[in-house]
N, C-alpha and C positions, 0 to 999 in steps of 0.2 A: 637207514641213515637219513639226516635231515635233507631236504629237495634244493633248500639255499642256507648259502654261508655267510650270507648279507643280507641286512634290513633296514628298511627306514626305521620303523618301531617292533619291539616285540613287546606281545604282549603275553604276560604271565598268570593263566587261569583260565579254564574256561566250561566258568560257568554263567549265567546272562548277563551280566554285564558286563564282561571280557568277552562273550564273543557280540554283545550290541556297540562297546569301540571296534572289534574290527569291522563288521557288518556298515559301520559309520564311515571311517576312515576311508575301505575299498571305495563305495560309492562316493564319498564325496572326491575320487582321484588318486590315492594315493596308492602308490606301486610297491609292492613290498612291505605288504602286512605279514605280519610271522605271529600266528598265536598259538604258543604250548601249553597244553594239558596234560598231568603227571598221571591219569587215569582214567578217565571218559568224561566228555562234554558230561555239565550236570550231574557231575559228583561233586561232592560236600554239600550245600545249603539250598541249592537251588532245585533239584529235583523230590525232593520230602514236604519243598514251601505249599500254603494253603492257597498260594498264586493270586491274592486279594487284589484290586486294582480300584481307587479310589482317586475322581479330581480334588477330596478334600487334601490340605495341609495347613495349619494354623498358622504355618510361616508366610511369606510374601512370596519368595523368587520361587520357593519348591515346586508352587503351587505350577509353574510354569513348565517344571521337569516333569511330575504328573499329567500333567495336559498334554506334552507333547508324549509322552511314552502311548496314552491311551489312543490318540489319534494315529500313531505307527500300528499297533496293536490293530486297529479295526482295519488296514489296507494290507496286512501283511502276510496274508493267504493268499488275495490276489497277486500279490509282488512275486511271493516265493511258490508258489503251488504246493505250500506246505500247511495244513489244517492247524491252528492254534488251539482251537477250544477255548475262542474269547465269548464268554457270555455277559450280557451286560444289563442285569435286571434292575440296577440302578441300588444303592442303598440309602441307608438312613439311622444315622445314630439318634440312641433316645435319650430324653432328658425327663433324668425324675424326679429334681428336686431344682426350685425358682435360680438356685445359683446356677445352675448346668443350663436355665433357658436364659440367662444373663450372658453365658459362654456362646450360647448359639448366635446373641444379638450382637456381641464382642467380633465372634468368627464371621456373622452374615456382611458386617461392614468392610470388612478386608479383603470377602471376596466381591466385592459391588465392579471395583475397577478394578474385575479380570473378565477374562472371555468365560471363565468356569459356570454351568449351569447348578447352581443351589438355590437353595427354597428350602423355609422358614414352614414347617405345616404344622398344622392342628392336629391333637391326636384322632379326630375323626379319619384325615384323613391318612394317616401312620396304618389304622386300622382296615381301612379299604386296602391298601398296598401290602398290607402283612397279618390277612383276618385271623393268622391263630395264636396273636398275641394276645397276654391276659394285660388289660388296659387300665388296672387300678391304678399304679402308679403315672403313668406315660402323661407327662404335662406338653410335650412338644416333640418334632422331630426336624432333626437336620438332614435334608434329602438330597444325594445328588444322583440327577437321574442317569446319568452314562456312565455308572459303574459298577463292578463284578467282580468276575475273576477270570483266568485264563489257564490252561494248563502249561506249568513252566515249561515242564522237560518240552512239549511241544513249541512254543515258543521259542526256548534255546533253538531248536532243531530246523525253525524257520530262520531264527536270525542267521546262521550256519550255513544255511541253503544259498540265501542271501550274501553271505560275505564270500563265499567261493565263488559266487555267480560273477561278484564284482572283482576277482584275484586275488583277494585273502588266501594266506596258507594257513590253514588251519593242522595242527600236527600235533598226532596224542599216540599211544602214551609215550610220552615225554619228558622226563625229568627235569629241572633247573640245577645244578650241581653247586655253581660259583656263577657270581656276578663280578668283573674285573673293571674298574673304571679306567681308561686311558688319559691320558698327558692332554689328546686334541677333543675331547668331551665326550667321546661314544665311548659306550661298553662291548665288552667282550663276555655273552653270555654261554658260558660253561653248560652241557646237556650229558645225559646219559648216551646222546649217539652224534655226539660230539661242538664244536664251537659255533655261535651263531655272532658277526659285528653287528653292533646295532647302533642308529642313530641314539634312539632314547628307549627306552626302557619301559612300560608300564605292569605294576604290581596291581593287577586284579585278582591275587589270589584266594580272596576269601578268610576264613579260618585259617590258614596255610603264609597267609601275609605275613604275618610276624616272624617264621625262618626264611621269608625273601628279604625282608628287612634286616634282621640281623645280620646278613650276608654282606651288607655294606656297613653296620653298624647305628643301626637305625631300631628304635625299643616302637614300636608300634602300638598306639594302645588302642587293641583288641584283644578281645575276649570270647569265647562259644559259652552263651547262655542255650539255657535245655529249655527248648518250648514243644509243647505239648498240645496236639487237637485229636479229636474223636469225631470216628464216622459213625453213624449209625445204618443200620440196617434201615429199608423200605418202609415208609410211614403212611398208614393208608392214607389222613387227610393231607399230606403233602401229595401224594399219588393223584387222588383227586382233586386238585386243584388245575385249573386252567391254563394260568401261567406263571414262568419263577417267582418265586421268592425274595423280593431285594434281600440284602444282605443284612444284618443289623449285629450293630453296634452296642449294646447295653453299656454305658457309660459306667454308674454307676456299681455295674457285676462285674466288669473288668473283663469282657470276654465279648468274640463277635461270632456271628453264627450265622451260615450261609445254606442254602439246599444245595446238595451233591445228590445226582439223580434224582431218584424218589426217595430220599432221605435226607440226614442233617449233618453236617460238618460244623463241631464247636469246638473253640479254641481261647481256652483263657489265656491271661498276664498275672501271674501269683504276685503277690506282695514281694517287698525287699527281702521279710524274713523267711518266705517258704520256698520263692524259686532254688533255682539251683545253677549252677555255674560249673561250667569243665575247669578248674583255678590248674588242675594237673595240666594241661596241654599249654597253660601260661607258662610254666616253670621248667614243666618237660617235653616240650616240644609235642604238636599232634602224631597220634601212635602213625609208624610208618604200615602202609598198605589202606589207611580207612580212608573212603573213599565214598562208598553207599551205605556204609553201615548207619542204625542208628541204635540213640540207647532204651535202656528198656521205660518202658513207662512206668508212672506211678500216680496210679488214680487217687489215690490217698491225699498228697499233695495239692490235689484241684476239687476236692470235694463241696467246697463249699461254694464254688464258682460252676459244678454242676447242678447246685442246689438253686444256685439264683436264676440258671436258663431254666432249669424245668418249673418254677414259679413264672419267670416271666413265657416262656414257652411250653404251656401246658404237655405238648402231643410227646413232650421230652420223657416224661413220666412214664411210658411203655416202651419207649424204642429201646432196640438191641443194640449195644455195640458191637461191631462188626472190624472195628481196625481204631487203634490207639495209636498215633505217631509219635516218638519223641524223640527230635534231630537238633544241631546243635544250629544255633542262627548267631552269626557276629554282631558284638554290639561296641560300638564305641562309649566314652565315659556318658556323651551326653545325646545318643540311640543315634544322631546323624553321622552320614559318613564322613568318610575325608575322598577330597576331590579333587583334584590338580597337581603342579609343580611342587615337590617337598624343595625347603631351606634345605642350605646347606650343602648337598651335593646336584650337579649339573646332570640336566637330561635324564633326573628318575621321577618318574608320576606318579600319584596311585588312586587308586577307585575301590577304596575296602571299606570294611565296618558298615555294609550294608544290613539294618535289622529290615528292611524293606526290601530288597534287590529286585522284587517280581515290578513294581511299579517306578520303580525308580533307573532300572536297565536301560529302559528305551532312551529316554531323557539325558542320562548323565553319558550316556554312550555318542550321542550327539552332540552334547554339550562339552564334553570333552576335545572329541573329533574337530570342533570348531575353532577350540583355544590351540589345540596342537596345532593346526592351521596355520591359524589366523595369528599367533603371535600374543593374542589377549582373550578372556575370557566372552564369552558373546553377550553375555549380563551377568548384573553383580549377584555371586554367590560367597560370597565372606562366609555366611555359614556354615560350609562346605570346607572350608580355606585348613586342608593338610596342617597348616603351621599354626593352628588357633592352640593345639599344644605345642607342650615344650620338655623341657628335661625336667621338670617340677612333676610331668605326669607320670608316677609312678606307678609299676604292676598294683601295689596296695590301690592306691587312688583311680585306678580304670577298672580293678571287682568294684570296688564299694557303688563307684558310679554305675556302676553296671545293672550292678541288682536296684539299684535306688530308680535306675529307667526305666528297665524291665518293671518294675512293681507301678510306676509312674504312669504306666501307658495313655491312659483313660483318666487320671488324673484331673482338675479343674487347668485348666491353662490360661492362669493369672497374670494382667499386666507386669512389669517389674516384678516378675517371678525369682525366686530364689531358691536354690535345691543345696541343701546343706550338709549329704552324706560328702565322706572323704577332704573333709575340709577340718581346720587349714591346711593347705599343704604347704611344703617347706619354702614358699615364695611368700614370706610374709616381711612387711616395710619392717623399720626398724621400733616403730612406732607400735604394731600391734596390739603389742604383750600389755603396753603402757593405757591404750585407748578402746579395746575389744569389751570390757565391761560396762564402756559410756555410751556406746552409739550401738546400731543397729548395721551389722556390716554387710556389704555386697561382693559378690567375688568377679571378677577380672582378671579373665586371661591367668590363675590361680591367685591372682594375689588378693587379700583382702581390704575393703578400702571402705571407712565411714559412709554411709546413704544420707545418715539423720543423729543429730545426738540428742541423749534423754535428759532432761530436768525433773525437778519432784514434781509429782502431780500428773507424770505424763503416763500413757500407757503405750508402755515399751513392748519391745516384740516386733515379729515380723507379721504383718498383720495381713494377709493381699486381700485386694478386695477390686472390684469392678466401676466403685466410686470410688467417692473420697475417705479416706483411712487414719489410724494413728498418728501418722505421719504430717497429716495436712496443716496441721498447727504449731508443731516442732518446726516444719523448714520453713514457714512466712516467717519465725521469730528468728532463723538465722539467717534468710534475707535482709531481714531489718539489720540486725546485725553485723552484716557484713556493708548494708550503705549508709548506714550513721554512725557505725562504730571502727570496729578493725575483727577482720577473724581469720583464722589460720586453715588449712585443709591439706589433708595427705595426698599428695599427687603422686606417689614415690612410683607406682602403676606404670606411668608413660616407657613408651619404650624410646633408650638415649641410645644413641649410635656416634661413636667420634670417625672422624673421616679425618685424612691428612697424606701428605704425599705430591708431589710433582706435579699430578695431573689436577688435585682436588678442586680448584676453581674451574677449570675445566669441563668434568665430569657434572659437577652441581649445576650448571651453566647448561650444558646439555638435557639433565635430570629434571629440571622444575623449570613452570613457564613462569616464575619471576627472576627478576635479577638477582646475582647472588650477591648478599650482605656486605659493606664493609667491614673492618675489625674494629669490632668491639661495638658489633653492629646483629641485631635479628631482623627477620621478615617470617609472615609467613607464607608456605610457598607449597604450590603444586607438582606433583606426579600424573602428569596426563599418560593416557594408552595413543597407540598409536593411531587409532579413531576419533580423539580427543574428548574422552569419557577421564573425569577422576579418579585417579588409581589411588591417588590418596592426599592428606595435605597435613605438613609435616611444619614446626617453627626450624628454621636455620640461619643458627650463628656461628659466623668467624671470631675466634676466640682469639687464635693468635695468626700473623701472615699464614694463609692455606689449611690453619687449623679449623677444624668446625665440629660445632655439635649440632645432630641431628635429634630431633624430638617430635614423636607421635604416637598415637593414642594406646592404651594396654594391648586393646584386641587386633591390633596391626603392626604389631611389633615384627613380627616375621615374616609376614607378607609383605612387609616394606623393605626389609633387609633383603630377603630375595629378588624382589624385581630389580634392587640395588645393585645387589652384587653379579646379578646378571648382566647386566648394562656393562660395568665394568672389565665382564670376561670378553662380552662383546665388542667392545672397543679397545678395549687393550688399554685403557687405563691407567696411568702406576700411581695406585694409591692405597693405602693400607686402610681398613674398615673395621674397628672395633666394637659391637654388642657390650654397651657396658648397663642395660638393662638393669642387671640385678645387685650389682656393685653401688648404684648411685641411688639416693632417699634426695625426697623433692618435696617443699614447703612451699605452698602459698601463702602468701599473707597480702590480705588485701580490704582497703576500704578506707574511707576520710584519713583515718588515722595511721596508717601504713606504714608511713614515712618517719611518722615519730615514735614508733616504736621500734621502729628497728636504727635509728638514727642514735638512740641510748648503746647502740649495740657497737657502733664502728666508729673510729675516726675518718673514715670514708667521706665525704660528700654527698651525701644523698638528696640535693635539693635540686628543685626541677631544672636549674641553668647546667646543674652540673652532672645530672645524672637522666639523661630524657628518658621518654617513652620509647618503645622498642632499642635499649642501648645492652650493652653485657656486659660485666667483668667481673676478675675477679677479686672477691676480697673477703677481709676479713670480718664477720660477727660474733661477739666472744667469741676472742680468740679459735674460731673454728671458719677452716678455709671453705669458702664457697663461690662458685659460681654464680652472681646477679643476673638474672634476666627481668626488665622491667616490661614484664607483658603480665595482664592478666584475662583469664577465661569468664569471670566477674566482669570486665568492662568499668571495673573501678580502678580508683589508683592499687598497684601493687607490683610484687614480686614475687619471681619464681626463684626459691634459694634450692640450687642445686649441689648437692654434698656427700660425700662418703656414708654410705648406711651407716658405720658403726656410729656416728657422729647424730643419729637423727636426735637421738633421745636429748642428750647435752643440748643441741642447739634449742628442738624445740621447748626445750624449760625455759633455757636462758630469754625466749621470745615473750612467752607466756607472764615471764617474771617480771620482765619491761613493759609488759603492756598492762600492770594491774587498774593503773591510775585511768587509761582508757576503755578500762574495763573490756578487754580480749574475750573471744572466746571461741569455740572449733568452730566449722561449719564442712557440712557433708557435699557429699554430690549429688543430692536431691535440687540442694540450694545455687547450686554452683548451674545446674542447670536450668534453674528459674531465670538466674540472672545473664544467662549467655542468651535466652529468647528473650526476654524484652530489650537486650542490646542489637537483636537482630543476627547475633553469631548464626552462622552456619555449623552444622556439625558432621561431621567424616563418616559413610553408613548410616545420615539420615538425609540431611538435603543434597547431599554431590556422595558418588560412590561410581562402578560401574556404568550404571546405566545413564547418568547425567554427565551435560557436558557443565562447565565452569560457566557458561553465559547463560547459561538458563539458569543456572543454580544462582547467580546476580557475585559472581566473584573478580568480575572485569578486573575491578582495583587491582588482585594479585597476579593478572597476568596479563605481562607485555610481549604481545603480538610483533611490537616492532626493535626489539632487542635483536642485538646481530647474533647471537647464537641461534642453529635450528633446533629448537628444544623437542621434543619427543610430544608429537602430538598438535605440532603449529601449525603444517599445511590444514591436518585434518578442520582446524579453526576457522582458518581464516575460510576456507568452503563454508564452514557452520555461518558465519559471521557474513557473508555473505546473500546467504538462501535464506537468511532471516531465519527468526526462531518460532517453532511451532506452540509451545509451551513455555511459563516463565515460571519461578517461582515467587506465591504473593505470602502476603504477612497479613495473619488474619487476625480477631477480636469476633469473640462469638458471645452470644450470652446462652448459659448452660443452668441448669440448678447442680446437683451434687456429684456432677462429672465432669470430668476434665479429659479433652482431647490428649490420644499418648504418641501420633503417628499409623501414616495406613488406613486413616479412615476413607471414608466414601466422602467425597464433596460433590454436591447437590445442586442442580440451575435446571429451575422451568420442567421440572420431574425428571431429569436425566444425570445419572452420575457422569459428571466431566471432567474427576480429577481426583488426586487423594492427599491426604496431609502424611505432612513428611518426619514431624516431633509437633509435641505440643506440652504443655501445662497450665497450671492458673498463675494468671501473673497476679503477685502479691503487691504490685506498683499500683498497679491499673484496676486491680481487686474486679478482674474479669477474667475470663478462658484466652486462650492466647495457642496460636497456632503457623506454623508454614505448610505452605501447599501449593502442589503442582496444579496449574490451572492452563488453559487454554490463553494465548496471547490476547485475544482478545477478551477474556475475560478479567485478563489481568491490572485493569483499572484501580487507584486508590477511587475508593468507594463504590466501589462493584458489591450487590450485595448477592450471597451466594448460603448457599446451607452444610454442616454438616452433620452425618450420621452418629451419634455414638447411641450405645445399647440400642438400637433398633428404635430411636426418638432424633426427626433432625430440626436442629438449631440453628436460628438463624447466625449468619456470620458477613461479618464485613471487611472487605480488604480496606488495610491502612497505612496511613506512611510509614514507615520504617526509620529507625527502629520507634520502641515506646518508651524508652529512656538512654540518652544520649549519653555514651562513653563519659568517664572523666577526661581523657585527652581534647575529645570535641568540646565538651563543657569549658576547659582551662580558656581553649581556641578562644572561646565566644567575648568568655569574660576579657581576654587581654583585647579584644577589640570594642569592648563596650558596649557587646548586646547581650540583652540579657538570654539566659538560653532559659527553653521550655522545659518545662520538667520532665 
């Protein structure tokens, strides 16, 4: 029978990274770890894994879970007096063809401002570090030298050692039966050897996560993709050689291949159409008892991915196979996991859909351990963020993605990437069906939403590319368009939330460090953590006494709504919260003409005495009821017409039709983000997220310090505000030839990376590169001149006032006082 019948956390799995949070948790304090195993530590995915351990990741924050997983990994023999079989010969992915060494120069600037050690080498030296490569192709390699592999199951077996050392219960075989949620926020979780209470909950089951999920009603989207490596038997010229092997990567063969003893562990990623998927254990549950088993191989399958290592790895060509693995590894739609707090129900977490878990255990197990803490995440991982799905992701739409990642692996990873299996999915505006053949479309959070639209002459398509693209002359002409003419954009994407109820001025007041709106009044307004880091920043209007809508970005739709509704439970709140996300279609129309076009539309007032800049209301445009918000993310005159989906199509004709004489026309979110950087916008996930506070990020104006509410996040400030700020963010101007800064680069002073850019593009105003960047306070001087990195070439860059083209509201300001304003 179970040892305790009470717990702060249990946790449900345990395989590494179920037992790296309790391993985390015990140590950093916490009393009453409880983790159940329905079979033995490192059954399902983790004991069959090829154990790889890599500081690379193409992302930002990953790179940081990597880093920290591999530095636990090298002290944690000594910690546990348990052997891991961490080897660390360092590897090196190759690149065979100019785009793949365009990807290395892309990846080397991302990692400049990290602590991660990579290097950019020659195949000369690819070949001294790996001499039994055949070197015809190999134009470059991406090297990092502290990395390998480790063996899991040992691993696990140390982390294990570890978490009991520090009072972890660890207890197997152990079933989960029922999960019961209680009235006061803990669960009562159900076992084969009977009930555990628990604080909160964590679902690290693996493969196995989706009938812990269903148990509370929750459709998980994971999946077991069949991946497949081969050992080979003792390889004389591996035998003789001196010492290991880096690891290597063949980019282009889709496959990575390591020395195991005196021989070779290979392990492709088949295409979308040859892998293979367990789709049965989506539909019918994982067979009950499997635990170690695996399925049978099929060399057949991976033929042609053994054909490209024994080409690029001659000594391939006689070795014996000696053991063919093929075990099922969870993949989510888009190969990362999900990590944190899930929407919707209280105190349940999860840490699944790992296709990595060997490298990723250590890090997320701590990084978790921190946020369960600490109350807030310890850096921004939105990537990560549980709730980036929704009920749009369907078992169809999580295989399709599945196999389209798995085949993706080694893929080119293109700025403004697009991956178009399982799309659309049923989260399309109302607008779609009418505008999907005109433009080039981007997906968001499932939804689909214009990038760019096509004129004759243009060459359409999705074209990616590492410079400047198809694209680059289609959005300067809908920039032009939208600030000499008037042009319309599908916003319908953002996530709306209605709030209302007793406490709601209350609650918002506490919630955002601006003041909350009068009626018939916006702002926009911040979600600080209780560190006073940006959790997010939302527009909020009171629409009618205590009524409001909430409004923020696609991809934070539910990360908003949860830290929300948590807040709520935690105070006790009484106020009713509605997600009307996918109910409501959203029109911008904005630019000189704005006003007179939509002014054909109402007998409303729409002139500037009577209808200002940040005001709401509602009314009518033929005849179709809307919501007015005069804000625009353009920085031109405009509006945000918020309105019933079924209504988008009607209204947007009716718009389209009034504006012939000012000659209307779409405009994408290519353009839409042209003109939010030379305004100087900030954007949500590029300059303020996680890791930045609001006064480095330069957002004073939205937040009042001295409001009598203690808003969530204002001691932490006024400390900040106080100790002065170490880093600012500046507004740069670079001059570039046929690149354009995208965010994340490397920025450059006196040969030392000292900062990195946070978004960028070309500005079509200023007909120059245009960029924001994290910089050193003291470098952060209007005309500080500074460099940065793209493609492995740095350009010089100058910080400058801000913005490079002044709002229409500031512009109106100028003119009624009788200066002229600068362009």
């Amino acid at each position: 029978s179970l040892e305790k019948d009470r717990a702060d956390t249990v946790i449900i799995g345990g395989g590494c990274v179920g037992v790296s949070l309790a391993y985390h948790l015990a140590k950093a304090g916490m009393k009453n770890v409880v983790l159940l195993e329905k079979s033995e530590l490192t059954a399902g995915s983790t004991w069959h894994a090829a154990g790889l351990t890599t500081y690379f990741h193409p992302g930002i924050n990953l790179k940081k879970i990597h880093y920290y997983s591999i530095k636990l990994y090298e002290k944690l023999e000594e910690e546990t007096g348990q052997v891991v079989g961490f080897h660390q010969p360092g590897s090196i992915r190759i690149a065979s063809t100019p785009t793949r060494v365009d990807e290395f120069k892309y990846q080397m600037t991302r990692a400049g401002w990290h602590p991660t050690e990579q290097y950019l080498i020659t195949p000369e030296k690819v070949q001294e570090l790996f001499p039994l490569l055949n070197m015809d192709k190999v134009l470059a390699g991406l090297y990092n030298p502290g990395d390998g592999h480790i063996d899991p199951y040992s691993l696990t077996m140390a982390l294990a050692a570890g978490a009991r050392k520090y009072g972890a219960q660890l207890n197997y075989p152990v079933q989960v039966t029922n999960l019961n949620f209680r009235s006061d926020g803990t669960w009562e979780v159900e076992t084969s050897q009977g009930i555990i209470q628990a604080k909160r909950v964590v679902n690290t089951a693996g493969f196995w996560a989706r009938e812990i999920g269903k148990m509370i009603g929750l459709q998980h989207p994971v999946i077991p993709v069949h991946h497949q490596y081969l050992v080979t038997a003792s390889v004389p010229e591996v035998k003789a050689l001196k010492r290991e092997l880096p690891v290597i990567r063949d980019l282009e063969g889709s496959y990575y291949l390591r020395q195991e003893r005196d021989g070779l562990l290979f392990g492709p990623y088949e295409s979308q159409e040859k892998m293979k998927l367990q789709d049965s254990w989506v539909t019918h549950g994982v067979p009950p008892g499997f635990g170690k088993e695996l399925f049978e191989s099929d060399l057949n399958r991976i033929m042609e991915y053994i054909e490209a290592a024994m080409e690029m790895v001659p000594v391939l060509k006689h070795a014996d196979i000696v053991n063919a693995i093929a075990g099922p590894i969870t993949y989510s739609p888009d190969i990362l996991p999900m990590v944190g707090p899930h929407q919707g129900v209280r105190n349940y977490w999860v840490a699944i859909g790992f296709g990595y878990g060997i490298i990723h255990a250590g890090g997320i197990g701590k990084y978790l351990s921190d946020w369960i803490l600490d109350g807030e995440p310890p850096f921004d991982l939105i990537e990560l963020d549980p709730n980036r799905y929704g009920k749009w992701t369907t078992t169809e739409y999580t295989a399709a993605k599945a196999r389209e990642s798995y085949g993706f692996n080694n893929i080119v990873g293109y700025p403004k990437e697009e991956r178009f299996a399982g799309r659309p999915t049923e989260r399309i505006s109302g607008l779609y069906n009418l505008l999907k053949s005109k433009c080039s479309m981007g997906f968001h959070a499932g939804w689909e939403q214009p990038h760019w639209f096509y004129k004759a002459g243009d060459e359409t398509g999705y074209k990616p590319s590492f410079r400047r693209t198809n694209w680059f002359d289609p959005v300067g002409r809908e920039y032009k368009q939208v600030m000499e003419k008037v042009g319309v954009i599908d916003l319908s994407p953002f996530g709306k939330f209605k709030v209302k109820g007793s406490d709601s001025v209350k609650l918002l007041d506490h919630l955002f460090a601006n003041v909350v709106p009068k009626v018939n009044s916006t702002n926009i307004s911040h979600m600080l953590t209780p560190r006073g880091k940006v959790y997010a920043e939302l527009t909020v209007s009171q629409l009618d006494p205590g009524e409001f809508m909430l409004v923020t970005g696609s991809g934070s739709e539910l990360h908003d709504l949860r830290w929300i509704e948590e807040e709520v439970v935690r105070g006790g709140y009484k106020v009713h919260i509605e997600n009307v996300t996918d109910e409501m279609g959203v029109l911008g129309v904005a630019g000189p003409y704005a006003r007179h076009v939509l002014q054909k539309l109402t007998a409303e007032d729409l002139s500037d005495s009577s209808f200002k800049f940040l005001q709401a209301r509602r009314l009518k445009l033929a005849d179709i009821a809307v919501t007015a918000i005069r804000i625009s993310y353009t920085g031109e005159l405009g509006w945000e017409l918020y309105h019933r989906k079924e209504d988008s199509v009607a209204l947007y004709s009716a718009i389209m039709e009034a504006g012939q004489k000012e000659q209307i026309d779409n405009f994408g979110t290519y353009a839409l983000n042209a003109l939010r950087l030379e305004k100087g916008f900030r954007a949500w996930g590029a300059e303020m997220n996680c890791d930045t506070n609001p006064l480095e990020a330069g957002l004073e104006y939205f937040i009042k310090l001295n409001k009598p509410a203690d808003f969530i996040g204002k001691q932490a400030l006024k400390q900040i505000k106080e100790k002065g700020l170490k880093r600012q963010l500046a507004y740069l101007t670079l001059e570039t030839d046929n690149v354009d800064p995208e965010g994340n680069e490397s920025v450059w002073h006196n040969g030392k990376v000292i900062g990195n850019t946070t978004s960028g593009c070309f500005s079509y105003g200023a007909q120059r590169s245009l960029a924001f960047a994290y910089v050193p306070a003291e470098l952060s001087k209007v005309g500080q001149n500074l460099e940065v990195e793209l493609l492995g070439k740095k350009y010089s860059a100058s910080i400058v006032q801000e913005p490079l083209v002044l709002t229409e509201p500031a512009r109106s300001r100028l003119q009624r006082k009788g200066t002229s304003p600068r362009a």
